[in-house]
C-alpha positions as CSV (number, residue, x, y, z in Angstrom):
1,X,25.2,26.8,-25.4
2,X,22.5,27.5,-27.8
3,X,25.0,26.7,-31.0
4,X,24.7,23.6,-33.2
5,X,27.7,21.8,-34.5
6,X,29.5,21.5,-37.8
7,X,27.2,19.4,-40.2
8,X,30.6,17.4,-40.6
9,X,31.3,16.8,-37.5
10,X,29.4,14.3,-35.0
11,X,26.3,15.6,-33.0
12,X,25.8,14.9,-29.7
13,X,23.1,13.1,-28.9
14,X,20.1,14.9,-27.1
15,X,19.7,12.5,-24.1
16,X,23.5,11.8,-23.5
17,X,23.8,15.6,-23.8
18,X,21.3,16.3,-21.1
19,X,23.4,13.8,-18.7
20,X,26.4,15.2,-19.4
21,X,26.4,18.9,-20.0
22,X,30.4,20.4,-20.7
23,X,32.3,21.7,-17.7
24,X,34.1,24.1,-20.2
25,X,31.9,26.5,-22.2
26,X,33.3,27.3,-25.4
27,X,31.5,27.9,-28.5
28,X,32.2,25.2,-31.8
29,X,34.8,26.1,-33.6
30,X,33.1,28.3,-36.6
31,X,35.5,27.4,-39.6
32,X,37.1,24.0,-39.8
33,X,40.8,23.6,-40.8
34,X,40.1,20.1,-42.5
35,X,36.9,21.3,-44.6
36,X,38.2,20.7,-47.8
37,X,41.0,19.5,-49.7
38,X,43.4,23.0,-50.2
39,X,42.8,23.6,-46.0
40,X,43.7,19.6,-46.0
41,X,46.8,20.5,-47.8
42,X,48.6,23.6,-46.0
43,X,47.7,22.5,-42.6
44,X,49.9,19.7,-43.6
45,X,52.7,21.2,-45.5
46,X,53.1,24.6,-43.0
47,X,51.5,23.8,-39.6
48,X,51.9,19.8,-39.0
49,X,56.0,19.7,-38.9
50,X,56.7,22.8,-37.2
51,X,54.0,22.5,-34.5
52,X,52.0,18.7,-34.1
53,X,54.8,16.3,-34.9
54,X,56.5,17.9,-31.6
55,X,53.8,17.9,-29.1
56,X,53.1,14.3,-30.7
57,X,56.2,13.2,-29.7
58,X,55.7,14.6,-26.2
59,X,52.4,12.8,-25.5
60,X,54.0,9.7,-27.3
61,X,56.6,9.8,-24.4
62,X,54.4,10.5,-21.7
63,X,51.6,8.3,-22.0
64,X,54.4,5.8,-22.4
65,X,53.3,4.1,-26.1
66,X,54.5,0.9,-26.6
67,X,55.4,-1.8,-28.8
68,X,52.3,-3.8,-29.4
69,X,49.8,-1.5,-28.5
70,X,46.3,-0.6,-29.8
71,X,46.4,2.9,-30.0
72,X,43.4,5.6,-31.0
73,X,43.8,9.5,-32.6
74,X,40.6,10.9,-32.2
75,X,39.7,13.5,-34.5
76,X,43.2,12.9,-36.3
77,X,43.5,15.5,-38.7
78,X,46.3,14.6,-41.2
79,X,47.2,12.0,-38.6
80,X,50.1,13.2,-37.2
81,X,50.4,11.3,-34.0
82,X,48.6,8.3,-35.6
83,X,51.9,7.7,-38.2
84,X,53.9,8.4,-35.2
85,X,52.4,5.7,-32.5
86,X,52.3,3.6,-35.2
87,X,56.5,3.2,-35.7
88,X,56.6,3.0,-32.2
89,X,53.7,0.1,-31.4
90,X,55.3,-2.1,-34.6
91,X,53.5,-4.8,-36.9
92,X,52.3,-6.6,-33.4
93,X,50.2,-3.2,-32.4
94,X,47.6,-1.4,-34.4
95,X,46.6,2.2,-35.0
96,X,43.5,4.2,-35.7
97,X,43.1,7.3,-36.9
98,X,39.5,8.4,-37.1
99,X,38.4,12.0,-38.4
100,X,34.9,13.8,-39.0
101,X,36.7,15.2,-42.2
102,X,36.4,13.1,-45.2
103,X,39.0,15.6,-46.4
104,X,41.5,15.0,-43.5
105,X,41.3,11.5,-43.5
106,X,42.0,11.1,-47.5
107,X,45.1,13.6,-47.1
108,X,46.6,10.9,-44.0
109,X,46.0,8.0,-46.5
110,X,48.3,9.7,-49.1
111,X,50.5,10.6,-46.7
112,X,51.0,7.1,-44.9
113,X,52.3,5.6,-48.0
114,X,53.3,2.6,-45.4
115,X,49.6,1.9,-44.3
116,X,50.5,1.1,-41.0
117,X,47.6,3.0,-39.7
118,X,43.7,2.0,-40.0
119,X,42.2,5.3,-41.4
120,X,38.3,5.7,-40.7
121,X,35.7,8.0,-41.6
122,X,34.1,9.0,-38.1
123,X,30.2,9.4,-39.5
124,X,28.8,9.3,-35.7
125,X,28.5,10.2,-33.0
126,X,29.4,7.0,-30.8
127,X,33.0,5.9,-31.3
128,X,32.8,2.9,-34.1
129,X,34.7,0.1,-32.1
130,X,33.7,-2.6,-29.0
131,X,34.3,-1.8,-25.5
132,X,38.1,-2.2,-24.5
133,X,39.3,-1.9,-27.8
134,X,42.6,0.0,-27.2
135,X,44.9,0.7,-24.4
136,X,45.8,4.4,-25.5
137,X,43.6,7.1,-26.8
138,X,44.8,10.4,-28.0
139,X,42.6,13.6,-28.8
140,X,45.5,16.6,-30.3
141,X,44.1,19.8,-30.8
142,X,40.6,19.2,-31.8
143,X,38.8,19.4,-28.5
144,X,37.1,22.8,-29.5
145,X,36.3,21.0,-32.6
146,X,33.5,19.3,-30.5
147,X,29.6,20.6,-29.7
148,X,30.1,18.3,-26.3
149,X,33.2,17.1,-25.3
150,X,32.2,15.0,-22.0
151,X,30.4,12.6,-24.0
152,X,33.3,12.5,-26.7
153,X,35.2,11.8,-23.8
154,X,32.9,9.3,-22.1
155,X,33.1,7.3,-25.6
156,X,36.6,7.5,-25.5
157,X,36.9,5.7,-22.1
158,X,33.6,3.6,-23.5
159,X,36.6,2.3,-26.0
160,X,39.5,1.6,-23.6
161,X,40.6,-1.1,-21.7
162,X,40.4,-0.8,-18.1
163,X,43.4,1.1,-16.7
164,X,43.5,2.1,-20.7
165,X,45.8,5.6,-21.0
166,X,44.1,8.8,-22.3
167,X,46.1,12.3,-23.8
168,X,44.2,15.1,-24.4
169,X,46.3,18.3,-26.2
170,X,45.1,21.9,-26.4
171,X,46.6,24.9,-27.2
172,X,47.8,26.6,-24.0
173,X,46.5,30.8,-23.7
174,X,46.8,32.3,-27.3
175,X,49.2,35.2,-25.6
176,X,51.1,32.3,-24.8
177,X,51.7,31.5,-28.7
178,X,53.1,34.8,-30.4
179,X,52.8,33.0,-33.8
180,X,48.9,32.8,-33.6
181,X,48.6,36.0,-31.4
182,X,50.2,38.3,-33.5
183,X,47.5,36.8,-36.5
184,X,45.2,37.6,-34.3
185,X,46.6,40.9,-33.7
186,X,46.6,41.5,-37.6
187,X,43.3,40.6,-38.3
188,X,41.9,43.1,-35.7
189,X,44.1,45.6,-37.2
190,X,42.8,44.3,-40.9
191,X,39.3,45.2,-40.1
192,X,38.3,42.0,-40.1
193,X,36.6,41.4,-37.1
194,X,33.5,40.6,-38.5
195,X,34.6,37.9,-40.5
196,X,34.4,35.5,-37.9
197,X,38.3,34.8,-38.1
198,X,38.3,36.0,-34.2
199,X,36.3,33.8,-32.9
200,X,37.4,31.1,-35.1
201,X,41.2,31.8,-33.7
202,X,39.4,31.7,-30.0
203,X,37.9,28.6,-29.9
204,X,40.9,27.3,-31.2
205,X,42.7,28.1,-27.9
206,X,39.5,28.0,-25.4
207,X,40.7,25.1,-23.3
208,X,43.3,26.0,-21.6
209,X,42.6,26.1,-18.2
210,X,43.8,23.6,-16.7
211,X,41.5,23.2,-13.8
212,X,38.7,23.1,-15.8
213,X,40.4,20.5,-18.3
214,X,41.1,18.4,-15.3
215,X,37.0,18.5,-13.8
216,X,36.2,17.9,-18.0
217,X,38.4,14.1,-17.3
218,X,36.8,14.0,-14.4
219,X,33.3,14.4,-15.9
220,X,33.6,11.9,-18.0
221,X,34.6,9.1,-15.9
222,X,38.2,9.2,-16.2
223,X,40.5,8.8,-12.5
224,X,44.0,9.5,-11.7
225,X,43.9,12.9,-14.2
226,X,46.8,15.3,-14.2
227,X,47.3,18.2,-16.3
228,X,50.3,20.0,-17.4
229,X,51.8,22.8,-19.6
230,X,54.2,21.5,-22.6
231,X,56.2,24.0,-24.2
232,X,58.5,24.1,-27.0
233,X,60.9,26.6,-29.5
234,X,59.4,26.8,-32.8
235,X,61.6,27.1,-35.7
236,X,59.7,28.7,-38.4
237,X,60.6,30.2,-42.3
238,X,61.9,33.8,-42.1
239,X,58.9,36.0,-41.2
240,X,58.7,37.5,-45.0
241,X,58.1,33.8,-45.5
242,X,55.9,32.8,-42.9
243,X,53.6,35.8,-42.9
244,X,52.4,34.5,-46.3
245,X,51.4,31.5,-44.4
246,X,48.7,32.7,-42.5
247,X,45.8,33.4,-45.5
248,X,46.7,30.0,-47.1
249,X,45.4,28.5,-43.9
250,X,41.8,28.4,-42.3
251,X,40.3,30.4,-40.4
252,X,41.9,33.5,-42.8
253,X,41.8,31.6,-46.0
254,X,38.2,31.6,-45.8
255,X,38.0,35.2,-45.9
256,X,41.3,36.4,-47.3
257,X,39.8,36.7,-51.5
258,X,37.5,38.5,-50.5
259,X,39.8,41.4,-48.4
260,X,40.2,44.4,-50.2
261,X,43.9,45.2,-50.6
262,X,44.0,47.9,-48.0
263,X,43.2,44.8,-45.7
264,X,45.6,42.7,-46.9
265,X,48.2,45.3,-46.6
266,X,47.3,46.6,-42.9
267,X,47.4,42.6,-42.0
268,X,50.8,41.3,-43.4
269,X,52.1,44.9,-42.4
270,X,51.1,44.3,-39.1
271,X,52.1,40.7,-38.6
272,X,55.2,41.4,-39.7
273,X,55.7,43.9,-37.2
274,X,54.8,42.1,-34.5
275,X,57.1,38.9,-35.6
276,X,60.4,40.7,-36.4
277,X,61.4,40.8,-33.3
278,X,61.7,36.9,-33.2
279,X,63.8,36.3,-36.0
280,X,67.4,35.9,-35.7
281,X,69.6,35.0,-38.5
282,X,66.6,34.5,-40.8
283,X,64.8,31.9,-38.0
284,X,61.6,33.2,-37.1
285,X,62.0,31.2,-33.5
286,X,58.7,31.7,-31.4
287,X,57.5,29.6,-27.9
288,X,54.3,26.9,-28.7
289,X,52.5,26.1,-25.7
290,X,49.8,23.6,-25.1
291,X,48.1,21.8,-21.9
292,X,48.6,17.7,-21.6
293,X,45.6,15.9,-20.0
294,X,46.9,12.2,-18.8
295,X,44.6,10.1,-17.1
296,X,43.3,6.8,-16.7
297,X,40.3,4.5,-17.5
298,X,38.9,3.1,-14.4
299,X,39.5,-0.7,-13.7
């Protein structure tokens, strides 16, 4: 694709690369949401409940996690799905929840006060564990995060036992998720195309298509691959409240200091426009959609 990844996140390497080249083009995801400590912090507090602890508990159900096993959250954020495999696979099962972000991964620590989870700096780019290590594997909304996905994905079932269960979440079509398309939306109307906030919000939502997901599974090895759309009703903060969500978090917090006012005006103006209609007795209730990749490591 002619664009380097993240210095913090794991590089492909050059000859895997060549042999596995990514059935979805999308570019890297420009700005990271787990960068730093304050981006750590808000994706937690505003976007985690509301929008990762529910498709977690989707893919927990579906990929049928259970007691005892040894289960994997690639790229885990703030290790939402991680803390919630681990209550369900018990003392007798272990967790892993491995991130590129130093950041992310010191923000799950504090937050899993119980320690059921193994927390690990990913420094890469193979996957730090034997072959057959685990018998689930879960990768929830980071796979634009990645420069090359197939072999992220080929590590993945590198990792797994045979017959091993894999989840892959992305976001479904941004038009799909009025609570990011109407930030979008905004920013355009801000003037702040150029910032790189647009793309940033793109990538974000690039892999959505669920025939190309499907042939990405595929690519990497992976058999008996299905792909669905999960969708839930999101309860969110009055939009007064929520609006002032959006430049606390990345991509617009990167840029949002330095927005002259008339910017900041024309954006929450706008955003708040588009979002009105969704509240209803000061619930700002808007549809989340993703795509759930389930398949198998081969036996």
């Amino acid at each position: 694709m002619g664009v380097n990844p993240p210095a913090s996140f794991p590089a492909r390497p050059s000859a895997r690369a060549e042999r596995s080249p990514s059935v979805v083009t999308t570019a890297v995801r420009r700005v990271d949401a787990y960068r730093d400590e304050a981006s750590v912090e808000q994706q937690a507090q505003h976007l985690d409940p509301l929008f990762g602890v529910r498709f977690a508990e989707r893919t927990i159900d579906v990929l049928v996690v259970v007691r005892g096993a040894r289960v994997l959250d690639v790229a885990c954020g703030t290790g939402v799905f991680a803390r919630l495999a681990a209550h369900v696979v018990g003392p007798t099962g272990r967790v892993v929840g491995l991130d590129p972000s130093r950041a992310a991964v010191e923000a799950a620590r504090h937050i899993d006060v119980s320690s059921f989870v193994d927390w690990q700096d990913w420094v890469g780019p193979e996957l730090p564990f034997d072959d057959h290590s685990f018998d689930v594997a879960v990768c929830q909304h980071a796979l634009h995060r990645f420069a090359d996905p197939v072999f992220v994905l080929e590590e993945v079932r590198r990792v797994l036992a045979p017959g091993g269960r894999l989840g892959v979440v992305t976001w479904g079509p941004i038009e799909e998720n009025p609570a990011f398309a109407a930030q979008l939306d905004a920013v355009v109307k801000a003037g702040l195309e150029s910032s790189g906030v647009v793309e940033a919000l793109l990538d974000a939502f690039a892999f959505h298509n669920m025939e190309d997901l499907r042939a990405l599974a595929r690519r990497a090895g992976f058999v008996d691959v299905s792909c669905r759309t999960v969708r839930l009703l999101a309860a969110l903060p009055p939009v007064a409240q929520w609006v002032r969500t959006y430049p606390s978090v990345p991509p617009l917090s990167d840029v949002w200091l330095a927005c002259s006012q008339q910017s900041r005006v024309q954006f929450l103006s706008r955003v708040t426009e588009l979002l009105r209609p969704f509240e209803h007795d000061g619930v700002l209730r808007v549809q989340a959609s993703a795509r759930l990749v389930v398949a198998r490591s081969p036996h």
